[in-house]
C-alpha positions in Angstrom: 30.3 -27.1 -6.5 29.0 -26.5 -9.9 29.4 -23.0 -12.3 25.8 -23.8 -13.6 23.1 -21.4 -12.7 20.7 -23.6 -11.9 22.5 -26.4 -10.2 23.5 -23.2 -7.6 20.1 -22.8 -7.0 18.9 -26.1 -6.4 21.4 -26.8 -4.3 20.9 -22.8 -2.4 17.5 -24.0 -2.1 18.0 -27.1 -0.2 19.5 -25.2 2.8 17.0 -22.3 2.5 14.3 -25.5 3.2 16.5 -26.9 6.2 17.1 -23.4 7.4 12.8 -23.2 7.2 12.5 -25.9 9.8 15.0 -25.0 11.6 14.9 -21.5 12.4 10.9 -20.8 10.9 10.6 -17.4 13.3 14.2 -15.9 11.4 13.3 -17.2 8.2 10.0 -15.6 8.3 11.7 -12.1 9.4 13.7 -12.4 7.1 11.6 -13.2 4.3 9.3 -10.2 5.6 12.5 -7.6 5.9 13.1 -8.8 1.8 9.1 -8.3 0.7 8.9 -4.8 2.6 12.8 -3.6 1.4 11.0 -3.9 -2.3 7.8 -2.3 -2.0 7.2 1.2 -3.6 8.1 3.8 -0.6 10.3 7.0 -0.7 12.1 4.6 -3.9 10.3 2.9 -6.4 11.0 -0.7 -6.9 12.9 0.2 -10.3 15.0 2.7 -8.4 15.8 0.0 -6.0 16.9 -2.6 -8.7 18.7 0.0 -10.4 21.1 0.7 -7.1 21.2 -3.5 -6.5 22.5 -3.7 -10.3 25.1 -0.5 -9.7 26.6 -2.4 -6.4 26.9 -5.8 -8.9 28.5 -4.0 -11.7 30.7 -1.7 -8.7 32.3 -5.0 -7.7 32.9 -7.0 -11.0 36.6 -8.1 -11.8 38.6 -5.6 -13.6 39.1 -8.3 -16.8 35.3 -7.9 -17.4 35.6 -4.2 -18.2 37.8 -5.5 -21.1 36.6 -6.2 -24.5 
């Protein structure tokens, strides 16, 4: 598996496809569940992106912290 960025995603997106043709009634809940979880409601979408970003930072490696 390769560490580059873009190679994950190509390679993510090649099961995302299979996953389209295989399950197309799931994959369309779920890609209706992700487009309503980011619309504006009781949280704006910046609010919402600023709690995904805490939960990324929350669970970084200790090292990282170090300078």
């Amino acid at each position: 598996m390769s560490e580059s960025f873009l190679d994950l995603t190509k390679e993510t997106s090649k099961y995302v496809s299979e996953l389209k043709l295989l399950a197309p009634e799931s994959m369309n809940g779920f890609y209706n569940l992700s487009s309503n979880a980011i619309k504006d409601g009781a949280l704006s979408k910046k609010q919402k992106e600023l709690m995904a970003i805490s939960e990324v930072v929350r669970y970084l490696p200790k090292w990282v912290y170090v300078y």
